[in-house]
C-alpha positions in Angstrom: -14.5 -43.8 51.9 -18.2 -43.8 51.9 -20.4 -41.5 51.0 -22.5 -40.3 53.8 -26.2 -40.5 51.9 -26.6 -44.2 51.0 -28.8 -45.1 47.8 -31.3 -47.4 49.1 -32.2 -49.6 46.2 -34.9 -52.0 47.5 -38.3 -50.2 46.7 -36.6 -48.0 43.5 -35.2 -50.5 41.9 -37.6 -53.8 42.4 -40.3 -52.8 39.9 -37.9 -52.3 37.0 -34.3 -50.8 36.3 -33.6 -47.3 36.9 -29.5 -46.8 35.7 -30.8 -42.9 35.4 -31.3 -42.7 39.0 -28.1 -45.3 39.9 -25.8 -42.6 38.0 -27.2 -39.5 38.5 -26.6 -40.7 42.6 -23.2 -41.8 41.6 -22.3 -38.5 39.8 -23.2 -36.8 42.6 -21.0 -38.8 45.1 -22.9 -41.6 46.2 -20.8 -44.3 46.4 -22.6 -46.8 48.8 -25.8 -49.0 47.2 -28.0 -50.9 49.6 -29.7 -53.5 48.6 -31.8 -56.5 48.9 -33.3 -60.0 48.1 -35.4 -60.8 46.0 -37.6 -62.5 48.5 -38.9 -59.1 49.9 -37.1 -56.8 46.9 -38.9 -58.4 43.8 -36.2 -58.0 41.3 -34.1 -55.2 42.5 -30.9 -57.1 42.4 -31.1 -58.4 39.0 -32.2 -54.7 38.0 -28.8 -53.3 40.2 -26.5 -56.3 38.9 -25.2 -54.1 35.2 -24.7 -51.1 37.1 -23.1 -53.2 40.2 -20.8 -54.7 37.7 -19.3 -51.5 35.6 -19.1 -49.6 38.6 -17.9 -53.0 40.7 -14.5 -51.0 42.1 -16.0 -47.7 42.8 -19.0 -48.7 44.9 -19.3 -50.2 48.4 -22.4 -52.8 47.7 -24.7 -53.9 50.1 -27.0 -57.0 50.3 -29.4 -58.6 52.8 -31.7 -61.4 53.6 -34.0 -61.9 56.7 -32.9 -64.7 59.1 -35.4 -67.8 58.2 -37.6 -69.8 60.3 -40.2 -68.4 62.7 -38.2 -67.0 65.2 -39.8 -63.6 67.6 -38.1 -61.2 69.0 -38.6 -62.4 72.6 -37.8 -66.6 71.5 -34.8 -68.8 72.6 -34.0 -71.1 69.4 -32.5 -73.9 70.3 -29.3 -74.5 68.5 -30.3 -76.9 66.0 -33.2 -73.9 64.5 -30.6 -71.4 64.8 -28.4 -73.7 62.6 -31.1 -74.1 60.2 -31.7 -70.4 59.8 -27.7 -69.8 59.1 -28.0 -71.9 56.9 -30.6 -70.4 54.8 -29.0 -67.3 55.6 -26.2 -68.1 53.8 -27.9 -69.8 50.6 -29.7 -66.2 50.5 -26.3 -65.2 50.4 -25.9 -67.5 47.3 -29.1 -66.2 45.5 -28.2 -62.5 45.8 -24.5 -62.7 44.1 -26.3 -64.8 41.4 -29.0 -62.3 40.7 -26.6 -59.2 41.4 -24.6 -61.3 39.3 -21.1 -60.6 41.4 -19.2 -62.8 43.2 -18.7 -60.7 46.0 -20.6 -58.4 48.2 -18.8 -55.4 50.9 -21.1 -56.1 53.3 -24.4 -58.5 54.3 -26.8 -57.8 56.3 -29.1 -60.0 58.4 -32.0 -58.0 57.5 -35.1 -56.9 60.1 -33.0 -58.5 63.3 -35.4 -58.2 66.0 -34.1 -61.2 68.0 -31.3 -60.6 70.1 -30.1 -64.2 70.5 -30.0 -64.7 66.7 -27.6 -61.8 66.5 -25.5 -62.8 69.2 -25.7 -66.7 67.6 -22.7 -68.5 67.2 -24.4 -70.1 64.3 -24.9 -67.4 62.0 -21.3 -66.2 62.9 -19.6 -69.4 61.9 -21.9 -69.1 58.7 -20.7 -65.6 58.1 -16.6 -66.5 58.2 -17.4 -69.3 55.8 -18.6 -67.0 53.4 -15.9 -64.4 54.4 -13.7 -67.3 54.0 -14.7 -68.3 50.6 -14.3 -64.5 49.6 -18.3 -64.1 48.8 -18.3 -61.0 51.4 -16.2 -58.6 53.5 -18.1 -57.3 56.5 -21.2 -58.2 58.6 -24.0 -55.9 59.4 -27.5 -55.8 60.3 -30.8 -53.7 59.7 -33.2 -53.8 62.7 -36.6 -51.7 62.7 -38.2 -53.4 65.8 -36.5 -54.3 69.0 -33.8 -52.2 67.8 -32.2 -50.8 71.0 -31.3 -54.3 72.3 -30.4 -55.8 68.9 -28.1 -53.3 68.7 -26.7 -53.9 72.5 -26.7 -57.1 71.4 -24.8 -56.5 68.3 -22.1 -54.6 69.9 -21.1 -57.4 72.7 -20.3 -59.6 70.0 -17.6 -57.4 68.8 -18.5 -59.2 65.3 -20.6 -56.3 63.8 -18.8 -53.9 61.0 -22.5 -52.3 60.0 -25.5 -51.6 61.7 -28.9 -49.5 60.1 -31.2 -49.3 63.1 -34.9 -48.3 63.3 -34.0 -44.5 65.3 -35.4 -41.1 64.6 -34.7 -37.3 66.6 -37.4 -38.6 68.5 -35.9 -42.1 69.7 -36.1 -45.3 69.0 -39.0 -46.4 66.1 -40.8 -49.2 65.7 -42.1 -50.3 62.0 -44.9 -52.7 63.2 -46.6 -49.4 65.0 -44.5 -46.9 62.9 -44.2 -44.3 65.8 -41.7 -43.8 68.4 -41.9 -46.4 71.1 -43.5 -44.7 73.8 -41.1 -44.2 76.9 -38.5 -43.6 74.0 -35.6 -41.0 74.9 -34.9 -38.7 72.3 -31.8 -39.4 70.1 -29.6 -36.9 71.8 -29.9 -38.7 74.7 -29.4 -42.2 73.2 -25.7 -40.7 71.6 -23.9 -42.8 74.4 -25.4 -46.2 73.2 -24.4 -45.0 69.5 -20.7 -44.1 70.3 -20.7 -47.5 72.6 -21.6 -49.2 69.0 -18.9 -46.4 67.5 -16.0 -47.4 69.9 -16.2 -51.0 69.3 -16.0 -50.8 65.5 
């Protein structure tokens, strides 16, 4: 069962190791560790790996890689560029359980979605039950900080998603390129039926 504060290791662990923080979090209850790769993340894997290992069975781990290529949040990739980009994808995949050094992450994440159509790919899906298959990874999620209200719709009609960490605030929806509240924006009370929509559908 997880915990319901998350220890987000990206910016506290990437400049060096920090097992003071890691256990004082996990003495405390915190059982889930998010983190990320090492192309945006500097070395905060490798500096999570020795506690990701002891701990291994008492910790839900997370990973994550942004989608390559140059795809916006408004393109149409064709199929053969969303093919490329599961690809990477999934050698990102590769490079995280080598510098986490595990074989196995709970969950990864395709990090910063803002496209709705690369969410919704069959390409990255296929590449995601390959890796499930091969026993790398156990559930699919994304992290979205712009476009985040139709990645997530977008999300959520695939019926794929386990795990979503979206750009929101009391105030509404956020955006990270402005970092305010897109204007228009309803305030989160009013957004709870698109939440339990994502809720209800697992």
């Amino acid at each position: 069962e997880a915990s319901r504060l998350v220890f987000g290791c990206g910016a506290s662990l990437s400049g060096r190791a920090r097992e003071d923080l890691l256990e004082t979090a996990f003495d405390a209850g915190v059982n889930v560790f998010d983190v990320g790769y090492k192309h945006y993340y500097d070395d905060a894997e490798k500096h999570l790996g020795p506690f990701a290992r002891r701990r291994r069975d008492d910790i839900f781990l997370i990973s994550k890689a942004i989608v390559p290529g140059d795809i916006g949040p408004d393109d149409d990739p064709p199929a053969a560029e969303l093919r490329r980009a599961a690809d990477g994808w999934s050698a990102l995949l590769d490079e995280s359980l080598t510098e986490l050094g595990v074989d196995h992450v709970d969950a990864y994440y395709l990090m910063a979605s803002n496209n709705p159509r690369v969410v919704a790919s069959e390409e990255i899906h296929r590449a995601f039950e390959r890796a499930r298959a091969a026993g790398k990874v156990s559930h699919l999620g994304l992290s979205t900080h712009q476009n985040a209200e139709r990645v997530l719709s977008a999300a959520v009609d695939t019926g794929r998603f386990d795990l979503a960490m979206v750009a929101i605030t009391p105030g509404g929806w956020y955006d990270w390129e402005t970092r305010e509240v897109l204007p228009g924006s309803p305030p989160m009370k009013d957004l709870r039926p698109q939440l339990e929509r994502a809720r209800a559908t697992g």
